[in-house]
C-alpha positions in Angstrom: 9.2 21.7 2.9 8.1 21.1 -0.8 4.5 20.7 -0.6 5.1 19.3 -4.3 6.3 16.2 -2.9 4.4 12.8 -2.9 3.2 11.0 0.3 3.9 7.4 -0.4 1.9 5.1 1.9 3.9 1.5 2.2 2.2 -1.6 3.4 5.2 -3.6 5.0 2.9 -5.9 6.8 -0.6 -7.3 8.0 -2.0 -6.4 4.3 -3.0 -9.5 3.4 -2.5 -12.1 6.6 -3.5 -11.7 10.4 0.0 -10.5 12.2 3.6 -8.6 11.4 1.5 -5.3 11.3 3.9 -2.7 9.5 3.4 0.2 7.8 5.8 2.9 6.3 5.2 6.5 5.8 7.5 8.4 3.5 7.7 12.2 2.5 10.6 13.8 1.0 13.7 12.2 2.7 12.1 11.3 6.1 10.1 8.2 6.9 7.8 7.4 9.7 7.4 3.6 10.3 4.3 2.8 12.2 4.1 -1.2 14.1 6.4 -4.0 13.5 4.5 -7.3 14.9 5.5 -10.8 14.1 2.7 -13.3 13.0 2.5 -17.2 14.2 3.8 -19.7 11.5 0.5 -21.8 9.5 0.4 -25.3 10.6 2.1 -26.4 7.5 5.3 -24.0 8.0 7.2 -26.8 10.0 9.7 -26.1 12.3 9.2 -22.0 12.3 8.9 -20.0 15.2 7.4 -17.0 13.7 7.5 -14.9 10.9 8.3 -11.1 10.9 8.2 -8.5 8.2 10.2 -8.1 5.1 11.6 -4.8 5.9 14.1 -5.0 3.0 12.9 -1.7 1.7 14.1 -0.1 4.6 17.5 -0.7 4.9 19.0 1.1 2.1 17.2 3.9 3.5 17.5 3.8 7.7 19.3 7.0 7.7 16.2 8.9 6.5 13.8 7.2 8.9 13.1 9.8 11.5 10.6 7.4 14.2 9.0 4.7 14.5 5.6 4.8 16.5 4.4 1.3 17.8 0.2 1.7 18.9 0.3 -1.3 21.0 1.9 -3.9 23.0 0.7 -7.0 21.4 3.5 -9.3 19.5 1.6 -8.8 16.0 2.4 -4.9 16.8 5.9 -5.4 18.6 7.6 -8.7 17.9 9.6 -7.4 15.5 10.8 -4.6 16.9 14.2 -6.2 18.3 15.0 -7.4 14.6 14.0 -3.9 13.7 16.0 -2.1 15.5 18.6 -4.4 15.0 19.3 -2.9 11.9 17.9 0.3 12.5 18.9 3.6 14.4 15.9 5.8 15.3 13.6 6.5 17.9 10.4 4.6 19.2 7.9 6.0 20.7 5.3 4.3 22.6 2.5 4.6 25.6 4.1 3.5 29.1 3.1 -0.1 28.9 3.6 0.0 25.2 7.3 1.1 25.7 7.8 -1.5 29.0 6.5 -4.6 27.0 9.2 -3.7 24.5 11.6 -3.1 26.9 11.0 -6.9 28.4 11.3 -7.7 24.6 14.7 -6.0 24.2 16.3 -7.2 27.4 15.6 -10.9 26.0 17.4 -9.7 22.8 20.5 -8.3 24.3 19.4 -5.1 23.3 18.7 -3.3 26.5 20.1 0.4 26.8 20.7 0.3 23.0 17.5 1.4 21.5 16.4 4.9 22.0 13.1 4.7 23.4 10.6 7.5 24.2 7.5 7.7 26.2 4.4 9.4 24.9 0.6 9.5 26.0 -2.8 9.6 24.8 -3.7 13.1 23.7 0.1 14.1 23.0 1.2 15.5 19.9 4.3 14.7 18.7 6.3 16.2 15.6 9.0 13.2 13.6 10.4 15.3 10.4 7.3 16.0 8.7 4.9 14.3 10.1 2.9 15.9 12.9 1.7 12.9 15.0 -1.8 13.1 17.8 -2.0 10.0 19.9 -5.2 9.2 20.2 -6.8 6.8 22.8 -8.5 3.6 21.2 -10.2 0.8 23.2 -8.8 -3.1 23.0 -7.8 -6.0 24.4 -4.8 -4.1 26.3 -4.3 -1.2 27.8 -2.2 1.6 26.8 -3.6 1.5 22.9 -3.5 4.4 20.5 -4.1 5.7 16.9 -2.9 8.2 15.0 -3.8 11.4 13.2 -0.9 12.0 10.6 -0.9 15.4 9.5 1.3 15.8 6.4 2.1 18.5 3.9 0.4 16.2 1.6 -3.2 15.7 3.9 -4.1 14.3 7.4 -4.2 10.6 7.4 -6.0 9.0 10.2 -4.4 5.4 11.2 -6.5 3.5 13.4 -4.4 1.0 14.9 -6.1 -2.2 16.4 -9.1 -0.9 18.0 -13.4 -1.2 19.4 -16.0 1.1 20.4 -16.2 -0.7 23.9 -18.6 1.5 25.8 -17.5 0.0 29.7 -13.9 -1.0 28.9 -11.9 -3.1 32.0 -10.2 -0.1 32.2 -12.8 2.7 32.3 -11.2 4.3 29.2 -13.8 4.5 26.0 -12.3 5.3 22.9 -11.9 9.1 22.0 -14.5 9.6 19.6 -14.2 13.7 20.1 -10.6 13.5 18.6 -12.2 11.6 15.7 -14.5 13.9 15.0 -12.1 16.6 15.5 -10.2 14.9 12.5 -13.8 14.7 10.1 -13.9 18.7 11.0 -10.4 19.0 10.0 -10.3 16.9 6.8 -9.4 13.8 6.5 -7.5 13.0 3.3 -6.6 8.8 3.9 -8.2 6.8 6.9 -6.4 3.4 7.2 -8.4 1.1 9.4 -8.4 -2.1 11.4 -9.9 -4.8 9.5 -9.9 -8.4 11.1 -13.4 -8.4 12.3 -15.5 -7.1 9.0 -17.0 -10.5 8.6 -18.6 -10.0 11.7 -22.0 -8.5 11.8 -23.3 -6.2 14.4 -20.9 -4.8 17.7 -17.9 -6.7 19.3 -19.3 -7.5 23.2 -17.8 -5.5 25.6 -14.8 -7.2 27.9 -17.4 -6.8 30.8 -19.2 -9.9 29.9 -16.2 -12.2 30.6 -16.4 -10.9 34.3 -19.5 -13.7 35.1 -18.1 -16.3 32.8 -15.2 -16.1 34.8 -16.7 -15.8 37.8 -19.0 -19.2 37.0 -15.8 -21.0 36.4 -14.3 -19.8 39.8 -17.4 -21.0 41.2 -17.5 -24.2 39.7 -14.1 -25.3 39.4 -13.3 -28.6 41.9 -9.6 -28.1 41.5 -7.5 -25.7 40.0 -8.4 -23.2 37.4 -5.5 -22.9 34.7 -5.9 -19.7 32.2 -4.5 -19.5 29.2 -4.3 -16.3 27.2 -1.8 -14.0 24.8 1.0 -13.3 27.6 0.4 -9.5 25.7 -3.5 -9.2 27.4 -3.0 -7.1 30.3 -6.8 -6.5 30.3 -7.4 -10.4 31.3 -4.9 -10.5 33.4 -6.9 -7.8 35.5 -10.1 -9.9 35.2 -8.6 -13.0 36.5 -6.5 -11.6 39.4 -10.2 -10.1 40.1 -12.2 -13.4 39.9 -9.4 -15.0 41.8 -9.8 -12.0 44.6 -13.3 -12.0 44.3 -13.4 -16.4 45.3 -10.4 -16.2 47.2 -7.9 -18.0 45.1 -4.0 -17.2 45.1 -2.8 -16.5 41.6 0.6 -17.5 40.0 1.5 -16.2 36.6 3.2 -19.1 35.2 6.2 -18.9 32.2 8.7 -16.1 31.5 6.8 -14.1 28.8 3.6 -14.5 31.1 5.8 -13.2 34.2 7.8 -10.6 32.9 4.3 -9.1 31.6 2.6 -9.1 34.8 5.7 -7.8 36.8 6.0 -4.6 33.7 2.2 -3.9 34.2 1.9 -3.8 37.9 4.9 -1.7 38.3 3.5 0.7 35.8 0.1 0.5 37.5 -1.6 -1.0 34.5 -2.6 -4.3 36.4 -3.9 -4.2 40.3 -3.3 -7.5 42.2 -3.3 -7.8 46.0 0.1 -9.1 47.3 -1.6 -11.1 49.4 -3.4 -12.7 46.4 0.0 -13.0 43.9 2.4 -15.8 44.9 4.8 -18.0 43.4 4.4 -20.6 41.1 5.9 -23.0 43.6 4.1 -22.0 46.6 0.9 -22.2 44.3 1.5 -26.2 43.9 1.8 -26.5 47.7 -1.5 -25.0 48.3 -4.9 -27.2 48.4 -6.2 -27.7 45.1 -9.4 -25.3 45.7 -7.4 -22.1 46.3 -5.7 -22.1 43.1 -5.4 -20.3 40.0 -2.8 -20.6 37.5 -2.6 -18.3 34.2 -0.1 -18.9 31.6 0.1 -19.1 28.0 -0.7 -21.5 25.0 -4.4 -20.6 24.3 -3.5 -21.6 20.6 -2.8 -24.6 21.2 1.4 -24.0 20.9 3.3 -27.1 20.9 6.0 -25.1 22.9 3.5 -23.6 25.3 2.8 -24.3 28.8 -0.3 -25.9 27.8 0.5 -27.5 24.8 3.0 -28.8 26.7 0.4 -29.8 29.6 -1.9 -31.5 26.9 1.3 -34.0 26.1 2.4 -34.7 29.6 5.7 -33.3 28.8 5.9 -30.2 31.1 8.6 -30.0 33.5 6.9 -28.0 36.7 3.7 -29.7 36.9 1.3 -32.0 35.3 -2.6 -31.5 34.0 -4.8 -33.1 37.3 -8.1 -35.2 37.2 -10.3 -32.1 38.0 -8.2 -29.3 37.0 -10.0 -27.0 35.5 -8.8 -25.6 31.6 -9.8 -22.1 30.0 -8.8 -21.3 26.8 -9.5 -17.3 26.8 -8.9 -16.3 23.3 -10.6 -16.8 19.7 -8.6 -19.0 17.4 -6.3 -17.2 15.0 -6.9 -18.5 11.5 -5.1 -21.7 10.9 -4.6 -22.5 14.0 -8.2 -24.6 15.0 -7.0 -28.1 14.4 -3.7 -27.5 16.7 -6.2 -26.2 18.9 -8.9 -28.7 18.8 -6.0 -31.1 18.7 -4.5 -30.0 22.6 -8.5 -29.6 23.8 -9.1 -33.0 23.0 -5.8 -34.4 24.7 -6.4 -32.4 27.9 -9.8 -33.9 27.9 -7.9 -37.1 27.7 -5.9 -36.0 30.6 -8.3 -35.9 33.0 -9.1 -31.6 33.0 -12.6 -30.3 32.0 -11.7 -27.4 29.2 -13.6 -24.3 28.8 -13.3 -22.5 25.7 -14.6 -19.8 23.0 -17.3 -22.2 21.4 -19.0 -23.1 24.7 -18.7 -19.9 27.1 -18.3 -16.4 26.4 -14.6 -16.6 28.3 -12.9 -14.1 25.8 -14.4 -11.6 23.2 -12.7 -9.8 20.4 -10.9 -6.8 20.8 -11.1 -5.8 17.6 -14.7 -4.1 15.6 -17.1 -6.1 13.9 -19.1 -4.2 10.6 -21.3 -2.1 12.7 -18.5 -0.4 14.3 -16.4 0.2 11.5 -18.9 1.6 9.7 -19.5 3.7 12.8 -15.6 4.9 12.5 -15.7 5.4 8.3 -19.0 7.9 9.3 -17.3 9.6 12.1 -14.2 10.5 10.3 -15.9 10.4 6.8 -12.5 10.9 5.1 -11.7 11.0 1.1 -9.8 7.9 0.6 -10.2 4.2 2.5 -7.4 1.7 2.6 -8.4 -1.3 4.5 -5.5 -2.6 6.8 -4.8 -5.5 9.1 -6.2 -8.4 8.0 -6.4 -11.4 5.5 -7.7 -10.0 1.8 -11.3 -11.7 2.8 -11.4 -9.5 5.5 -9.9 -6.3 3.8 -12.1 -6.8 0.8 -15.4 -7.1 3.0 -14.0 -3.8 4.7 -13.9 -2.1 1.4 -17.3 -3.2 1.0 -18.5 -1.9 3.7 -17.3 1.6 3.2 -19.3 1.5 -0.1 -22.3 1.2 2.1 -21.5 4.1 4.0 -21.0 5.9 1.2 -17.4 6.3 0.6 -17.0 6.5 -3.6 -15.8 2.7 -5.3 -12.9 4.9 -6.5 -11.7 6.2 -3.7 -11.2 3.2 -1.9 -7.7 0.9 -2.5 -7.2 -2.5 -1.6 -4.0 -3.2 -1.5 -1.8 -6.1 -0.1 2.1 -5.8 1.6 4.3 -4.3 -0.6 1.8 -2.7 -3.4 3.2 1.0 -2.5 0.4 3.7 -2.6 1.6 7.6 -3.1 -0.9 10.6 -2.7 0.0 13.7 -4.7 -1.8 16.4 -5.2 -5.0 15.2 -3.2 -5.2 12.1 -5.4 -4.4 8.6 -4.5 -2.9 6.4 -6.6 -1.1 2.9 -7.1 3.1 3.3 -7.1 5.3 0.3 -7.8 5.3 -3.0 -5.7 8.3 -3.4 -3.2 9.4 -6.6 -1.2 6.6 -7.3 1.4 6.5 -11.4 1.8 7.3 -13.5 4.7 10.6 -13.7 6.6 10.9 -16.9 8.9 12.4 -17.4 12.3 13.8 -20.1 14.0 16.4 -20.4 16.4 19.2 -18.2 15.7 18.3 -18.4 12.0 16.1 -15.1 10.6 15.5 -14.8 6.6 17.7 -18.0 6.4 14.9 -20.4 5.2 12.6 -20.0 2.4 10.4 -21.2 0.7 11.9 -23.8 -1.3 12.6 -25.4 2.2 9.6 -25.1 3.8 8.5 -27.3 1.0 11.0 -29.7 1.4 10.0 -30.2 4.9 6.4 -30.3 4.0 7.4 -33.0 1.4 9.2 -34.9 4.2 6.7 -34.9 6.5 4.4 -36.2 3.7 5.8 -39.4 2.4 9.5 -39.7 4.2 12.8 -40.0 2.9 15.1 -42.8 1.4 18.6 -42.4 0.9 21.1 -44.5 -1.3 24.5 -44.8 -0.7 26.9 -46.9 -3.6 30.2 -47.5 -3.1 32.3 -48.3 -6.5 36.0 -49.3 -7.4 37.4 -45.8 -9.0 39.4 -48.3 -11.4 36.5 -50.8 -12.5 33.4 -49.0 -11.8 31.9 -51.8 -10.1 30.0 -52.2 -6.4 32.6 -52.5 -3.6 29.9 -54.0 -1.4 26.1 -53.9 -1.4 24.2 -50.1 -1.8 23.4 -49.0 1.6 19.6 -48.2 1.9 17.8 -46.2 5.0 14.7 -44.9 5.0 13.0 -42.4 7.3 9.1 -41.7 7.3 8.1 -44.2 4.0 8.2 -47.8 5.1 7.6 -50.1 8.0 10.2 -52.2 9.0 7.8 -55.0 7.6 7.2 -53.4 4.7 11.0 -53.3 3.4 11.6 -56.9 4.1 10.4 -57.1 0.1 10.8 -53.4 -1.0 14.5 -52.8 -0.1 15.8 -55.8 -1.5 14.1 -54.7 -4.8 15.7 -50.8 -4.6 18.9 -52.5 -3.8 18.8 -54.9 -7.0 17.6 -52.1 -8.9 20.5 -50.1 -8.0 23.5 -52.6 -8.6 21.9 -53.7 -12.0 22.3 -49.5 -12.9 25.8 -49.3 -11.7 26.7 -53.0 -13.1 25.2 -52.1 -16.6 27.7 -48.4 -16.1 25.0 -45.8 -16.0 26.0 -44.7 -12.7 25.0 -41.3 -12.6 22.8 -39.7 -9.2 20.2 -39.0 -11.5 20.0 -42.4 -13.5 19.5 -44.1 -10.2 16.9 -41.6 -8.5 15.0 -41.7 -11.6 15.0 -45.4 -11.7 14.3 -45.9 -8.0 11.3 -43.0 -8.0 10.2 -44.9 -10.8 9.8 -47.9 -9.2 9.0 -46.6 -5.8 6.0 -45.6 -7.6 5.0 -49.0 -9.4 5.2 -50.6 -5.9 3.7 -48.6 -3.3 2.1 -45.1 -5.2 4.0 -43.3 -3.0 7.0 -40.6 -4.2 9.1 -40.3 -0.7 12.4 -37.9 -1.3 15.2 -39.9 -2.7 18.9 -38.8 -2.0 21.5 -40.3 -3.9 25.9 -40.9 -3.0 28.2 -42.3 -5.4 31.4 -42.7 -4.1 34.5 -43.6 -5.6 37.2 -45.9 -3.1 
């Protein structure tokens, strides 16, 4: 191996947003990939079902990538994987519950028995072309979670993964802080490191202190208790199924993503529920109100999800009940408050008291705040910082914070998806910019829709659509009949008794004066759209010849 040779370090995903983690490492002709996680659509990104990764700079090159290493199984870490390896032929490796989660991702895909996928642990060392890989153990909000110490020809980089410094984890398993100061004894060239929680002063609460706000809701609850949470957070799972143990509930998991989950994690031994306490979500509905509990997803308010769905009245198994009981056990992801204010406000309507972050402490971060990431730049104390996951607010603050620790201004790169970065010699340095933006989902569709239409659809949505249709004699050039008018979205039915009339005398007096052109008549039309009611809906405009 040429020692000569550049690392290049490319940011693929979760650089500048919150989701579609990705990251490429590249030396010589092998590359290690590291995460490919999908990230929910913005509210104004209508009709999307999520985004993933441009990975474009990948697939001229999918014969040189030697692994790919996923450090979780949450969807920002593993949605993309099917998509991934889709179009790409190399192995994954991943912690039990890691590699099972993707497993119940694949089988959805069709892609079961086609992906080569390999088990590692916590503490393993693993070797993909020249990258020497140590798993280490991180706490968060599932089980199973890992970083990584990269050791390269070019220097060791340390990459964090999502992760806390949760002293009495669900799960009994701290973080391994002796394998990161291992690292700080070794050298560490680049640290890359979780970023979503720098605004955040002090320490993220440990996932102990749900157990009593769960518990008072048990307690308290006159009916059922519905949670809703990430179907990915095995570690909530366990502290429901113990509340409901604890008050003598029966628990159903409730939606495929939600049961497939459960059924992965209990088979691997990852999540301990009683039989006698797990039943059916049928069997659930036929017992007395009092002994229920239900968990299932749409904690973000998800106009697909079980609850969003509950919030409208339009699910098909069961309907929100006068005393049910709603907890909403997850912080909002940015964007997404006013869908989720919107469905808290309509189950409120429906007759459920709804518990969520702002009122109890029913779900806590599982990612550091400041004081813990400055804890982490101090243990490893490497030479270079690049700020990762996260919006640029929250990578910036990051940055800022490893200036307080005393990591040198020049040493420390912000960077955003697709700005490459290449360390050479023991110096770190910006490289060229590569395709890192969004590529949208939905349906069977995937990097179908851009940008251009997600405008269109927001300019629909904004002031509706009218479409002209005139019909002229292909010998005279005048109106066979009358210009056909519909609107969508702009007017009232009211409204147009006066306004269509005028669009439609508007149109024949352009085709009757022979400026028939599409773009004559939208112009016109626009124009006096405008005059009459300020508004600019889309116009479409036919002109057919008979």
């Amino acid at each position: 191996m040429n020692k000569n040779e550049k690392l290049r370090i490319v940011p693929l995903g979760g650089l500048g947003e919150v989701g579609k983690n990705m990251m490429a490492y590249e030396y010589g002709e092998h590359i290690l990939v590291v995460d490919a996680g999908l990230m929910f659509p913005d509210n104004d990104m209508l009709g999307i079902d999520y985004i993933i990764p441009d990975f474009e700079y990948l697939l001229d090159k999918t014969s040189r990538i030697s692994g790919i290493i996923i450090t979780h199984g949450h969807e920002d870490h593993i949605g993309a994987v099917p998509h991934l390896l889709s179009q790409v032929s190399a192995p994954v490796y991943a912690t039990p519950l890691t590699r099972g989660l993707i497993e119940v991702k694949l089988a959805r895909n069709s892609l079961s028995g086609k992906a080569d996928l390999r088990t590692v642990q916590a503490g393993e060392m693993i070797q993909v072309g020249p990258f020497q890989v140590e798993l280490f153990h991180v706490c968060h909000s599932i089980p199973d979670s890992v970083g990584l110490g990269i050791s390269t020809p070019a220097g060791l980089i340390v990459h964090s993964g999502d992760y806390k410094f949760d002293q009495t984890p669900v799960d009994n398993w701290p973080t391994d802080f002796a394998k990161l100061a291992e690292f700080s004894q070794r050298g560490v060239t680049v640290l890359l490191a979780d970023s979503t929680n720098a605004e955040r002063p002090g320490w993220t609460p440990s996932e102990r202190v749900i157990d009593p706000a769960l518990d008072e809701v048990f307690v308290n609850a006159p009916g059922r208790v519905i949670i809703a949470t990430f179907a990915s957070l095995i570690s909530r799972m366990q502290q429901v199924a113990n509340a409901a143990v604890h008050r003598k509930r029966k628990l159903a998991f409730v939606g495929m993503s939600m049961v497939d989950n459960a059924k992965i994690a209990r088979t691997l031994g990852y999540l301990d529920v009683p039989n006698e306490t797990l039943v059916s979500l049928e069997e659930a509905l036929n017992l007395p109100v009092k002994e229920v509990a239900l968990m299932c997803t749409g904690s973000q308010g998800e106009p697909s999800s079980i609850v969003g769905r509950l919030s409208t009245g339009t699910n098909r198994q069961f309907d929100i009940r006068a005393g049910d009981t709603v907890v909403l056990s997850s912080h909002p992801i940015p964007g997404n408050e006013e869908t989720i204010f919107k469905t808290i406000n309509r189950l409120f309507q429906r007759g459920a008291t709804v518990i969520y972050d702002a009122i109890s402490p029913i779900h806590v971060s599982g990612h550091a705040s400041s004081e813990e990431q400055k804890l982490l730049l101090n243990l490893v104390r490497p030479k270079y910082f690049i700020p990762i996951h996260g919006e640029l607010r929250h990578l910036k603050r990051h940055a800022a914070l490893a200036g307080q620790v005393g990591i040198p201004q020049e040493n420390i790169l912000v960077v955003e998806n697709g700005q490459v970065v290449e360390l050479s010699e023991g110096k770190l340095s910006l490289a060229e910019r590569v395709p890192g933006g969004y590529v949208f989902v939905e349906g069977q569709s995937i990097g179908e829709i851009g940008k251009d239409i997600i405008r269109e659809r927001e300019q629909l949505s904004r002031a509706g659509i009218l479409i002209i249709t005139a019909t002229l004699d292909k010998y005279s050039n005048r109106l066979i009949k009358e210009p056909e008018i519909i609107t969508r979205g702009f007017i009232s039915p009211e409204d147009s008794e006066d306004l269509i009339p005028m669009v439609r005398r508007k149109v024949t007096d352009i085709v009757n004066s022979g400026l028939d052109s599409e773009k004559t008549i939208t112009d016109a039309v626009k124009s006096l759209l405008h005059n009459e009611t300020k508004r600019r809906p889309m116009i479409f405009v036919t002109v057919t010849k008979a």
